[in-house]
C-alpha positions in Angstrom: 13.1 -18.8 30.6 13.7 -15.1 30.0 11.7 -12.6 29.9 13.5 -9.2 28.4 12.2 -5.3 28.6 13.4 -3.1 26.9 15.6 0.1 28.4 14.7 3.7 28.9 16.5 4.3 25.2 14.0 2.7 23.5 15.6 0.7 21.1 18.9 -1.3 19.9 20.4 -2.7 16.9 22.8 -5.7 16.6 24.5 -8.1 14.8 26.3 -11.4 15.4 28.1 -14.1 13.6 27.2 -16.9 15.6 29.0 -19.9 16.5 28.4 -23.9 15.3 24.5 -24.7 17.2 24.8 -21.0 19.3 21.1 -20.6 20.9 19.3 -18.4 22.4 16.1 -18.6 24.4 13.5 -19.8 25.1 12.8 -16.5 26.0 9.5 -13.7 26.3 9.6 -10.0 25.3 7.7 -7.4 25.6 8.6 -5.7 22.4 9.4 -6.4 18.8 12.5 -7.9 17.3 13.6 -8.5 13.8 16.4 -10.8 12.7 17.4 -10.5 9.0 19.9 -13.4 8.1 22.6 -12.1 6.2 24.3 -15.4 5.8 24.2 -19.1 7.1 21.3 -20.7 8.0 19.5 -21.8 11.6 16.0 -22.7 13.0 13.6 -20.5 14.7 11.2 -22.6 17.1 8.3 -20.4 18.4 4.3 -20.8 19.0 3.7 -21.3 15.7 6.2 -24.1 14.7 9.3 -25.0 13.5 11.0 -23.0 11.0 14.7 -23.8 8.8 15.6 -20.4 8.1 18.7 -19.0 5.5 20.3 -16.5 4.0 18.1 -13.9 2.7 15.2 -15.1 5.0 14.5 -13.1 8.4 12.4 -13.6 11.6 10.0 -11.9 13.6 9.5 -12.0 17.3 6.8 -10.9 18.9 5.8 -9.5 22.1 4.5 -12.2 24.6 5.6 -14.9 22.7 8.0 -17.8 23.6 11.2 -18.0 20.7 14.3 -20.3 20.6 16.2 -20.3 17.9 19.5 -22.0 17.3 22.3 -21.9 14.9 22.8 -24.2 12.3 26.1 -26.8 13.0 28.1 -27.1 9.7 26.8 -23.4 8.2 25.8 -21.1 11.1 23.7 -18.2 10.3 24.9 -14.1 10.6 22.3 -11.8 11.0 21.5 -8.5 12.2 18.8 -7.0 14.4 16.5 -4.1 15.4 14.4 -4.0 18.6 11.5 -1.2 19.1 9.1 -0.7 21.5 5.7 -2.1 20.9 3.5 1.0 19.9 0.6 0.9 17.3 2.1 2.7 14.4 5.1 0.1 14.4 2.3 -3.1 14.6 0.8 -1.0 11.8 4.3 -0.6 9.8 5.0 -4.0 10.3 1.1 -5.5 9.0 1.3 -3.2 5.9 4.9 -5.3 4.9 2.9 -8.4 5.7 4.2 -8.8 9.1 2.2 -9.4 12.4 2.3 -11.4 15.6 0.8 -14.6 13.7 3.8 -13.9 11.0 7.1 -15.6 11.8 9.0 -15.8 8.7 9.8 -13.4 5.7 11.6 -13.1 3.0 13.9 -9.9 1.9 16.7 -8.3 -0.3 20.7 -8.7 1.6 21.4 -6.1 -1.4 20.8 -2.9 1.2 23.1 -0.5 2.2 21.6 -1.0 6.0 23.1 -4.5 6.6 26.7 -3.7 6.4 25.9 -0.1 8.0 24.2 -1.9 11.1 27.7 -4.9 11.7 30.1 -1.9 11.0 28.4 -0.6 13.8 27.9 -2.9 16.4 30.0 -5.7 18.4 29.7 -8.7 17.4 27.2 -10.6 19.6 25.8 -7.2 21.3 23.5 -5.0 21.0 24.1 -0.9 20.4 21.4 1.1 22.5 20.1 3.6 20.6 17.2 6.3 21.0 13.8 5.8 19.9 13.8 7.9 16.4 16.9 6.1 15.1 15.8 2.7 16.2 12.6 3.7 14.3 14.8 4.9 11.2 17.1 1.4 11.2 13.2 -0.1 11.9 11.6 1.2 8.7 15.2 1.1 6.6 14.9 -2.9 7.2 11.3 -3.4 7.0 11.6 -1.8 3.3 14.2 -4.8 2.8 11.4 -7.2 2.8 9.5 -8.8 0.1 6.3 -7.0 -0.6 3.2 -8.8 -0.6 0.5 -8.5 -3.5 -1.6 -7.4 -1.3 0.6 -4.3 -0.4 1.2 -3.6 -4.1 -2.4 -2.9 -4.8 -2.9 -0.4 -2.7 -0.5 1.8 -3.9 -2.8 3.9 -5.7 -4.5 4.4 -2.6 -2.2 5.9 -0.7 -1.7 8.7 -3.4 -5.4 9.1 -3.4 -4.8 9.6 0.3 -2.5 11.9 0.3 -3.8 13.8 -2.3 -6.9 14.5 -0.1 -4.6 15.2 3.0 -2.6 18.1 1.2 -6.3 19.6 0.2 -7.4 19.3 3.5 -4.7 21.1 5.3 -3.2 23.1 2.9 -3.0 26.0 5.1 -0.3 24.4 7.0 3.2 23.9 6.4 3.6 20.8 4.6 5.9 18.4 4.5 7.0 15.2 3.6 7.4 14.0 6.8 3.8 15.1 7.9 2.5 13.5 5.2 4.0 9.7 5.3 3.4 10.1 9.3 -0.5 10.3 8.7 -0.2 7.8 6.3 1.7 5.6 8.6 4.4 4.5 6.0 7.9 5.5 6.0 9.3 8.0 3.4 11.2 5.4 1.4 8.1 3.9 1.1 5.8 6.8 0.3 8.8 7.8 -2.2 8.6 4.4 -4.5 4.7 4.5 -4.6 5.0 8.4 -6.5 7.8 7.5 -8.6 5.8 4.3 -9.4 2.4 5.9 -9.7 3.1 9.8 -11.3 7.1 9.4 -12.0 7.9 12.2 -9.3 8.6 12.4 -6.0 6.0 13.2 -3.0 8.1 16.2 -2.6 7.8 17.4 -6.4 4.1 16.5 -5.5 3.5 18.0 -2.7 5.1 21.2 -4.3 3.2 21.0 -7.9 0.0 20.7 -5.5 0.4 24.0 -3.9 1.7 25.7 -6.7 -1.5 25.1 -8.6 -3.5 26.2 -5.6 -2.1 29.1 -5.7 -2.5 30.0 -9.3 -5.8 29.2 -9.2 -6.4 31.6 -6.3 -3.8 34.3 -8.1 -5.8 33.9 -11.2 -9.4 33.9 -9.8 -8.9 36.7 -7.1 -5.3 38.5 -7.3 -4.6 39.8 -4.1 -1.6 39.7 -1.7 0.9 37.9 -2.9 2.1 36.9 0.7 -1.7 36.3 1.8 -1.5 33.5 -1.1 1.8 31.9 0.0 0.9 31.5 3.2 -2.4 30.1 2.8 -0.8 27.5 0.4 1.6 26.2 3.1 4.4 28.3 2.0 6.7 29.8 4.7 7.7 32.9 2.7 6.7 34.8 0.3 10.3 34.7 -1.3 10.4 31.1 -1.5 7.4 30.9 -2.8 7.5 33.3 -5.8 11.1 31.7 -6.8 9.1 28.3 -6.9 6.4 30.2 -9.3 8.4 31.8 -11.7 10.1 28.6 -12.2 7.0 26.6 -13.0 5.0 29.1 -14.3 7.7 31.9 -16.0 5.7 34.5 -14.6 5.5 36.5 -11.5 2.9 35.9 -9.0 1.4 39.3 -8.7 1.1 39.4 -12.8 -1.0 36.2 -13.1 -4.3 38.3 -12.1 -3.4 40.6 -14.4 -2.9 38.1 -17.4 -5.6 36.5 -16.4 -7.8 39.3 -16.9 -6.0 40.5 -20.4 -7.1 36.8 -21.5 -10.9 36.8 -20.9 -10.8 40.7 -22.7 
């Protein structure tokens, strides 16, 4: 039995045609492993049974736990992998596809990009050390691969609600995209398909419409420096963020005070 840590990099991708009945295991790790099987079929045999696994099905291993799994002898399976560390905001990534350590099998979509990307890369049978951040980017790329669960679906709302009340609560800062599926704990393909599905825009286009009517608001209600406003809307300049404003609004910032006033007369 064999027990495998993972190196100072961090992380590793693969992929590997196998052989007739090729097996691997039984083996322990101390981090996470996902196989997706491109093609073929084989059988995963871990703590919680027996599994016959095939094309456009994929595994999960599991720190701790004991896996063998073999190729199958007239059709052996292809797949590809991705190994990351075992942190809490990948257990939480991989719960919120409706993946955890009692999970074993999935289902997801070969149609991605990320399959062919990943074997173009790597030798076949190996593994390709990579750092951290892009084993997390080939990490969230494949997890959004796999079939959603209901439950996932119906909380989509939620998390717009969410970030909603994160841009109002630190609007001061420099927002971004990024900031904002990190404290969410989704990646940014993910965050992007829940605003396109719930509003029909992007979280960027979101994010910017947000501050944009902050600022109006304050414009309109106070006047005062235009800079003052941009940067206590998140804005990093002032430029930037009277180009943005005309666009939306066809007006200057430091003329919405003024109309304002000329409307209430």
């Amino acid at each position: 039995m064999y027990l495998h840590r993972l190196n100072g990099t961090k992380g590793f991708i693969g992929w590997e045609k196998c052989k007739s009945l090729h097996s691997y295991g039984p083996a322990i790790r101390d981090y996470f492993i996902l196989h997706f099987v491109i093609n073929g079929k084989g059988r995963l045999v871990c703590e919680h049974g027996s599994f016959e696994i095939k094309k456009g099905q994929g595994f999960l291993i599991s720190p701790g736990q004991i896996n063998t799994y073999t190729a199958d002898g007239l059709d052996p399976w292809e797949y590809v992998w991705v190994g990351i560390d075992d942190v809490p905001e990948n257990r939480s990534a991989l719960k919120r596809h409706g993946l955890d350590t009692a999970t074993s099998v999935f289902d997801f979509s070969c149609d991605s990009w990320i399959f062919n990307d990943i074997s173009s890369k790597c030798t076949n049978g190996s593994n390709l050390d990579v750092s951290r951040d892009i084993a997390a980017g080939y990490f969230y790329f494949l997890i959004d691969t796999v079939s959603c669960p209901k439950e996932k679906l119906l909380t989509a709302d939620s998390y717009v609600e969410k970030s909603y009340r994160f841009m109002e609560s630190n609007l001061h800062l420099e927002l971004s995209v990024e900031a904002l599926s990190k404290h969410l704990n989704v990646s940014r393909s993910y965050l992007y398909r829940v605003f396109k599905k719930a509003l029909g825009i992007s979280p960027q286009e979101a994010l910017l419409d947000f501050k944009l009517e902050k600022a109006d608001r304050l414009l309109q209600q106070h006047g005062g420096s235009v800079t003052q406003i941009a940067y206590s809307c998140g804005f990093c300049d002032a430029s930037h963020f009277s180009k943005a404003y005309m666009k939306k609004y066809k007006k200057a910032p430091k003329n919405a005070y003024k109309y304002e006033k000329a409307a209430k007369a």
